[in-house]
C-alpha positions as CSV (number, residue, x, y, z in Angstrom):
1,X,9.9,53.6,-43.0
2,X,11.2,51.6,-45.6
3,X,15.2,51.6,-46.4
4,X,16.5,53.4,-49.4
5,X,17.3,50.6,-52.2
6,X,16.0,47.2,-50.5
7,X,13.5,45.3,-52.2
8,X,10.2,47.0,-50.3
9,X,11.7,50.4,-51.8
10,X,11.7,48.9,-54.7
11,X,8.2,47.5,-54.6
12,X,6.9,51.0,-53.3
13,X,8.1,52.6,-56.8
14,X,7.3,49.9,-59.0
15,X,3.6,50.4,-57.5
16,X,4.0,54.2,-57.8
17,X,5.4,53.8,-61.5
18,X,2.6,51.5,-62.6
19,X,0.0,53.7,-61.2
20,X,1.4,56.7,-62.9
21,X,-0.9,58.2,-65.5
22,X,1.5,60.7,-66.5
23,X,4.5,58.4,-66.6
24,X,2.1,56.5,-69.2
25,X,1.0,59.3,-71.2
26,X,4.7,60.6,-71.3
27,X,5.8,56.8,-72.7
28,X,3.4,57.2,-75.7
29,X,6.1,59.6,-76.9
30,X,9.3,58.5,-75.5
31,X,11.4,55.0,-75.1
32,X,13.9,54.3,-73.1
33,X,15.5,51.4,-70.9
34,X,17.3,52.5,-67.9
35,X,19.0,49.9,-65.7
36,X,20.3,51.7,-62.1
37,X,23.4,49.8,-60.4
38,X,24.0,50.9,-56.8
39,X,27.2,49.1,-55.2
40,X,28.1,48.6,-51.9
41,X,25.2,49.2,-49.8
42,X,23.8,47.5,-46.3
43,X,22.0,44.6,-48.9
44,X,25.1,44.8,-51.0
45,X,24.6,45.5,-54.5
46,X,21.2,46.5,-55.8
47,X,20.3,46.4,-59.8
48,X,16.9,48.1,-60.9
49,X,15.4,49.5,-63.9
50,X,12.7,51.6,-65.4
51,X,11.6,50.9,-68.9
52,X,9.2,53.2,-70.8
53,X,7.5,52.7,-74.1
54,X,4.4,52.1,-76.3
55,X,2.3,54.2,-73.1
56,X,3.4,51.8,-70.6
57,X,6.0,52.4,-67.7
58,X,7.5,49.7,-65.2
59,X,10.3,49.8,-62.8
60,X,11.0,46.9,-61.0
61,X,14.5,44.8,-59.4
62,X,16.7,43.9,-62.2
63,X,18.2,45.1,-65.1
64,X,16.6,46.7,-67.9
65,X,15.0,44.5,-71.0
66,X,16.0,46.3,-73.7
67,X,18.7,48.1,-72.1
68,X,19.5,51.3,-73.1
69,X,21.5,53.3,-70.5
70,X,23.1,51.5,-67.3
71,X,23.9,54.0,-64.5
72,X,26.8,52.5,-62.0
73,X,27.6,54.3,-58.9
74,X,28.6,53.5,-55.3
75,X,26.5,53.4,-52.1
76,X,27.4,56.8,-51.1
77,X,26.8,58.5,-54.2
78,X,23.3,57.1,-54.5
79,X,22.1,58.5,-51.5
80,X,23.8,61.6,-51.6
81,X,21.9,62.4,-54.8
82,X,18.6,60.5,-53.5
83,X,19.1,63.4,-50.3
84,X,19.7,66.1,-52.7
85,X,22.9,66.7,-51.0
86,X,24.5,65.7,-54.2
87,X,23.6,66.6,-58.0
88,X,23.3,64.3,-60.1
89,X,24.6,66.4,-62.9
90,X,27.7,67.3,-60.9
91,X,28.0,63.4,-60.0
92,X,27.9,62.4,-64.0
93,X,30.4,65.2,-64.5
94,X,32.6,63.7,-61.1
95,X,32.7,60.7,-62.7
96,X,30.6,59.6,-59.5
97,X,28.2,58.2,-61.3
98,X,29.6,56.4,-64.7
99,X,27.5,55.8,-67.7
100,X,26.8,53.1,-70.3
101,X,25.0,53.6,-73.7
102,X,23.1,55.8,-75.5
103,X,23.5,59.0,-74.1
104,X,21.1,60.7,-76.4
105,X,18.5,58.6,-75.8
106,X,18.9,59.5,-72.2
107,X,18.8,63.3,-73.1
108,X,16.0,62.9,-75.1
109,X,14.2,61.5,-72.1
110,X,14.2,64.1,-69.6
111,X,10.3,64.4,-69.2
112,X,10.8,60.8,-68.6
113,X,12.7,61.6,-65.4
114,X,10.9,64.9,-64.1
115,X,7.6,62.2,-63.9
116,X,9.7,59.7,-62.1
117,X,11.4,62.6,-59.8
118,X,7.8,63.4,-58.7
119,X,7.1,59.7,-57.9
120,X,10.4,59.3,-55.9
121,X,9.3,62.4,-53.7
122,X,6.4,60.4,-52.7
123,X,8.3,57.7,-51.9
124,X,11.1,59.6,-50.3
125,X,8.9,60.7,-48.0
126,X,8.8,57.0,-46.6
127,X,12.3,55.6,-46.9
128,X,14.9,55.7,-44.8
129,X,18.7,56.3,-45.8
130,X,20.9,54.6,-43.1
């Protein structure tokens, strides 16, 4: 098992993400810069990113380059919504999870994020949440 947020979680999707044909073919059509934020957990606070564009997708430790959303939310919050125990939608709307940037451009990425859902359930599969 690997834990939820440390760097070989992060590794694990960042293979997953570049291995993705349908995360590429979905980034000949869409752009985006998403940097993730996650404070307060076991390895204290954790900054990653996916950036798609120009049929190419990475994710990977660090923030996004060009940034065009940052997501910022607590410990608890991320892995209540990684469990499905929480929605995101609700947590946005909570003010559980605050947002940064262009929120369009976010909206306008949702096939964007059902492709990466699908690679996070292959990877959820393998992490560990404590």
């Amino acid at each position: 098992m690997i834990r939820y947020l440390s760097l070989d979680w992060i590794t694990a999707l960042t293979d997953e993400v570049a291995a993705s044909d349908h995360l590429r073919e979905i980034a000949k059509s869409h752009r985006i810069g998403v940097t993730q934020v996650v404070s307060n957990g076991p390895e204290g606070d954790v900054t990653y990113h996916l950036t798609v564009g120009d049929g190419e997708a990475s994710f990977g430790a660090g923030p996004a380059d060009p940034e065009d959303v940052k997501m910022e939310q607590d410990w608890a919050t991320a892995v209540a919504v990684a469990t499905g125990e929480l929605n995101a939608q609700e947590a946005f709307i909570g003010g559980q999870i605050r947002l940064f940037g262009d929120q369009q451009k976010l909206l306008a990425s949702q096939p964007v994020f059902g492709a990466l859902d699908a690679i996070f359930s292959s990877v959820r599969e393998r992490t560990s949440y404590d």
